[in-house]
N, C-alpha and C positions, 0 to 999 in steps of 0.2 A: 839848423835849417832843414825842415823836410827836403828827402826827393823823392825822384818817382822811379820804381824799379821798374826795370824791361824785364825780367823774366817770367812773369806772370805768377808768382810764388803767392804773390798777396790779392791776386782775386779773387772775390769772391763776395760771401754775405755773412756779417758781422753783427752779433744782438748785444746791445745793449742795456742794462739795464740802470736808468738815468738816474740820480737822486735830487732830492730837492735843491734849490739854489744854486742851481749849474743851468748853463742854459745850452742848448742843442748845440750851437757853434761851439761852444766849450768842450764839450765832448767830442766834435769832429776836430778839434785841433790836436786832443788828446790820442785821439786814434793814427791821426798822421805822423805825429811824431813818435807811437810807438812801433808804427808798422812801417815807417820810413816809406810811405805811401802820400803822395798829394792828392791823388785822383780818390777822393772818399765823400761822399754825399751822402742824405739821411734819406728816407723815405718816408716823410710828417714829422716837423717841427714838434716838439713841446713845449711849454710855458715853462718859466724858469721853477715856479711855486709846485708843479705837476713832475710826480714822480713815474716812471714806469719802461713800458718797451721803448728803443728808440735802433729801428733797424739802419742801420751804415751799411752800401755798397760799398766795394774796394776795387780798384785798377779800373776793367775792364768791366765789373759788373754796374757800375753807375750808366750802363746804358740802359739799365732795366729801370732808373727811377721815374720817368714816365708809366710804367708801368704799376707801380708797386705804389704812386702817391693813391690812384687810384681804387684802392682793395680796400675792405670792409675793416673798420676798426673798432676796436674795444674796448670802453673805456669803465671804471668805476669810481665814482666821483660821492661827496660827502654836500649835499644844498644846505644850506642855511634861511633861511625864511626869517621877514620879518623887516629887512636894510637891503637896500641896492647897492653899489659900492661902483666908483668909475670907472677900477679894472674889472669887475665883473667877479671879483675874488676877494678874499681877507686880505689882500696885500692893501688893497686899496681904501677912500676915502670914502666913508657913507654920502650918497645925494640924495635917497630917499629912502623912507619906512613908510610900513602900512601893515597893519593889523596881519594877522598870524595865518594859514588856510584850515579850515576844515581837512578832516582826511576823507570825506563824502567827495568835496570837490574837486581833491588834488586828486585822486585815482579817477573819477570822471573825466579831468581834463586832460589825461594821458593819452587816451587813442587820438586826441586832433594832434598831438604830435612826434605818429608815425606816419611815415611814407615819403612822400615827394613835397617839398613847400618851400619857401625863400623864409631865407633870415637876413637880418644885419648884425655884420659880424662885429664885434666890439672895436671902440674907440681904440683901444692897449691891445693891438694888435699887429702882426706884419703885412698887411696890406698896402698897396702901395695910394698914396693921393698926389697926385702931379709929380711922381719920382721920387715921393720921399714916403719912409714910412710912416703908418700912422700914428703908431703909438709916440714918436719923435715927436709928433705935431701934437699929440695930447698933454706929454708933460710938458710941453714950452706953454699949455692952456688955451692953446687954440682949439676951435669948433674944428672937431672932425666929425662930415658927413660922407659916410660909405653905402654903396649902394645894396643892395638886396643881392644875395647871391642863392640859388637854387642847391638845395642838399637834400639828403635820404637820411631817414631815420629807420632802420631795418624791426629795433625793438626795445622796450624798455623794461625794466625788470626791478622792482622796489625789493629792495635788500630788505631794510630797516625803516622805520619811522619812531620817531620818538618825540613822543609830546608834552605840551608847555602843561601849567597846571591848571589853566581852563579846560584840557585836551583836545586844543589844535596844534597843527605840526609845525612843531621849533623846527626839525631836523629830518633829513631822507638822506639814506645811502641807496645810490641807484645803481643799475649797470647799463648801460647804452651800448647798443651794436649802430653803427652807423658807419655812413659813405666817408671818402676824403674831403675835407677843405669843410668838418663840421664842428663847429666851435660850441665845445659843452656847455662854459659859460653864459653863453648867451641861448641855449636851449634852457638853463635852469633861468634865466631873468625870463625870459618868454613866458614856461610853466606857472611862475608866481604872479608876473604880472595878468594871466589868461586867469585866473584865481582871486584877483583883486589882493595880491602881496606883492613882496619885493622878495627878492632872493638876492643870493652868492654864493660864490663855490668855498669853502675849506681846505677840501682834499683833490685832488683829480689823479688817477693813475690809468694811464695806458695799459691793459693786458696782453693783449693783442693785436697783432696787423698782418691781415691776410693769412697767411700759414703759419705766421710766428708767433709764438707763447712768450710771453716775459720770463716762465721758468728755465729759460734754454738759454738764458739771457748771461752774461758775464758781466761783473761788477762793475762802475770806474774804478773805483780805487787798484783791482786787481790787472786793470789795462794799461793803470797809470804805471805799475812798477813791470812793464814789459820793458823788454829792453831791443827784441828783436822780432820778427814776426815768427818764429817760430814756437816761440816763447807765450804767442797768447794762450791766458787763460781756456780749458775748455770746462763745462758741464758735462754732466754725464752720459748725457743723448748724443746716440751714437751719429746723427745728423749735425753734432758740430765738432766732430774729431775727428783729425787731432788738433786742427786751427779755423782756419776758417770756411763755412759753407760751399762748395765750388758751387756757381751762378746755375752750372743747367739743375744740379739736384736741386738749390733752392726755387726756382720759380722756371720747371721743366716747360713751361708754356709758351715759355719767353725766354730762348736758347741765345745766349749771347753768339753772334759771327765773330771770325779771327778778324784777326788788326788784319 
């Protein structure tokens, strides 16, 4: 059974870096039980299928996650073109197909979506609809209708494209810098469908959030065989040794006050 230590030894800011088929809570349970800390929040969920950063406050720094939900993130993600899927990804069920895009009108269709605009964010998602979540309401096969929520797209950046043997694009590896609370999934369904396709995601990986690199980042597996907080894993960067980030160095903007 976690508890929660009073000496302040374990506060601080904690990287993670998340792997597939684990899902966000998962790794905060992992985290409390190795740093014998309760008080541990994330700052931006991940999809179970989505590998990448996943930043944990500790003790006393979870007063910065209003803070930190809000900071620019990074993500590099693998679209698929061609099938829609319910969850918006490979995990999920095809409900539609439609012909392949041009790469004239996929890179055309890029600038409408940077900057300020509303999306709907996926059915397979944690939003909440009358107190429950949605995606709960999705696999029971209920109609879930969510409303438009306001987001920033900062920039897009096409890695790769690789095409079918008509030579339109099967495939794009992007990188997207964007606000909190922006669901890539459903920018890549938007993309295809503004294109006259269908898309899904593959791959998605989180690089970055606000000042944090996924390189700086420590393993699960290597959190999981902690035994005590002094014990965690560090990298090499000298901003997370010898444990964990103290709150003013990681986000000096936003000084945690004493208890």
């Amino acid at each position: 059974m976690p508890h929660r230590k009073t000496t302040g030894t374990t506060d601080g800011v904690l990287l993670v870096d998340k792997p597939v088929g684990v899902s966000s809570h998962d790794v905060v349970s992992t985290a409390r039980r190795a740093l014998h800390e309760s008080r541990i929040g994330h700052g931006g969920t991940l999809d179970p299928f989505a590998t990448g950063l996943l930043v944990l406050l500790v003790g006393r720094a979870t007063r910065l996650l209003p803070h930190l939900s809000g900071e620019p993130k990074v993500y590099e993600a693998t679209i698929r073109f061609g099938a829609e899927t319910d969850t918006e990804d490979h995990v999920g069920s095809v409900t539609a197909e439609a012909p392949l895009p041009t790469r004239e009108a996929l890179l055309a269709a890029l600038p409408s979506f940077v900057g300020t605009f509303s999306q709907v964010p996926p059915a397979y998602s944690a939003k909440r609809v009358d107190g429950e979540r949605a995606y709960a309401l999705a696999r029971r096969g209920e109609t879930v209708d969510l409303a438009p929520v306001t987001i920033q797209v900062h920039r897009w950046e096409v890695l790769a494209l690789r095409s079918a043997a008509d030579r339109r694009i099967a495939e794009a590896d992007v990188r997207i810098t964007c606000g909190g609370g922006t669901y890539i999934r459903s920018l890549a369904r938007d993309l295809a469908r503004a294109v006259g396709s269908a898309a899904h995601l593959t791959a998605l990986r989180r690089t970055q959030s606000g000042p944090f690199r996924v390189e700086d980042a420590v393993t699960l597996e290597s959190l999981r065989e902690v035994s005590k907080p002094t014990d965690v894993p560090s990298p090499t960067t000298p901003m997370m040794t010898p444990t964990l980030l103290p709150p003013l160095a990681a986000l000096p903007e936003h000084p945690v006050q004493p208890l």
